[in-house]
C-alpha positions in Angstrom: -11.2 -4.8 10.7 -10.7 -3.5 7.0 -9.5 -0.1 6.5 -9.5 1.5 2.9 -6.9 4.2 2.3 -8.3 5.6 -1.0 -7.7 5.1 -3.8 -6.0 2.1 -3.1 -8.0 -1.2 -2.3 -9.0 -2.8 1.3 -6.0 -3.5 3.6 -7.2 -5.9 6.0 -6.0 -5.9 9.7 -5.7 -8.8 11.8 -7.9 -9.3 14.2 -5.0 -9.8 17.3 -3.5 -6.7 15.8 -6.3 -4.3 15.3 -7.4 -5.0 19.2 -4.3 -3.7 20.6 -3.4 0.0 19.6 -6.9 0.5 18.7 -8.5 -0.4 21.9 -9.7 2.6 22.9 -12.3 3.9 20.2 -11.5 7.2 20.8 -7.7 7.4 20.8 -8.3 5.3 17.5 -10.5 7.7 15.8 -8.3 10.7 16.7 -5.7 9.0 15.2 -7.5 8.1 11.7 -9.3 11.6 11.6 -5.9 13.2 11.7 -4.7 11.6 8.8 -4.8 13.6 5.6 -5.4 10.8 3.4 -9.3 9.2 3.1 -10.0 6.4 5.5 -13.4 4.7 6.0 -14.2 1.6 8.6 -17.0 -1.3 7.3 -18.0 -3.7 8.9 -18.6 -7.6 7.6 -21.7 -6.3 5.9 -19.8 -3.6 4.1 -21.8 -0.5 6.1 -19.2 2.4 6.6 -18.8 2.8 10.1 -16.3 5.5 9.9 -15.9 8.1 7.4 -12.8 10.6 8.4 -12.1 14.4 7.3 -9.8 13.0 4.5 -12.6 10.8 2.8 -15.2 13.8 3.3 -12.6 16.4 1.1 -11.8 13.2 -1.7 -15.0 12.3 -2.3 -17.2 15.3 -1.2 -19.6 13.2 1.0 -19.9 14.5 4.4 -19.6 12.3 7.6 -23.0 11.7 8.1 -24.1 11.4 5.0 -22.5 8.2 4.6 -22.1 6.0 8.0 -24.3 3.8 8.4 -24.3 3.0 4.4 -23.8 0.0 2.6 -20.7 0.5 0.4 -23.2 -0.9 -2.5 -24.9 2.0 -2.3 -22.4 3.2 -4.9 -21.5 5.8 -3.1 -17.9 5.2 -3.9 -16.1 4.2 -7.3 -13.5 2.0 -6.4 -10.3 1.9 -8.8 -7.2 0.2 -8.9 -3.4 1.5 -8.7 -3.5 2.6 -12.3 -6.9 4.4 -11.7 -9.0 2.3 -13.2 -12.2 1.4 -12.0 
């Protein structure tokens, strides 16, 4: 599972990890949707699966205008810590 916490890059959870406390899919996205930060889910062929309330008021894409996108798409501009792309 890779979770992006924008701006910053991917952080990449480990498998055993990620099945554990995120088991249930709802409890899970309850959990990611109340955090004020931006979060977005892809999976291994990069289509956002999950776009939360945070990443809708950073980047001014709504929820269902972007799941089911390919990050490619270029619907995001990834930058680094120093904010540059």
């Amino acid at each position: 599972m890779e979770i992006t916490i924008s701006p910053f890059q991917p952080i990449v959870i480990p498998e055993a990890f990620a099945m554990s406390p995120f088991e249930d899919p709802d409890i899970c996205r309850a959990v990611l949707d109340s955090l004020s930060v931006g979060v977005y889910l892809v999976d291994p062929e990069r289509r956002i699966i999950f776009w939360n309330a945070g990443a809708e008021r950073i980047s001014g894409y709504l929820r269902h205008e972007v799941v089911g996108r390919c990050c490619r798409d270029e619907i995001l501009v990834h930058s680094n810590e120093q904010g540059r792309v």
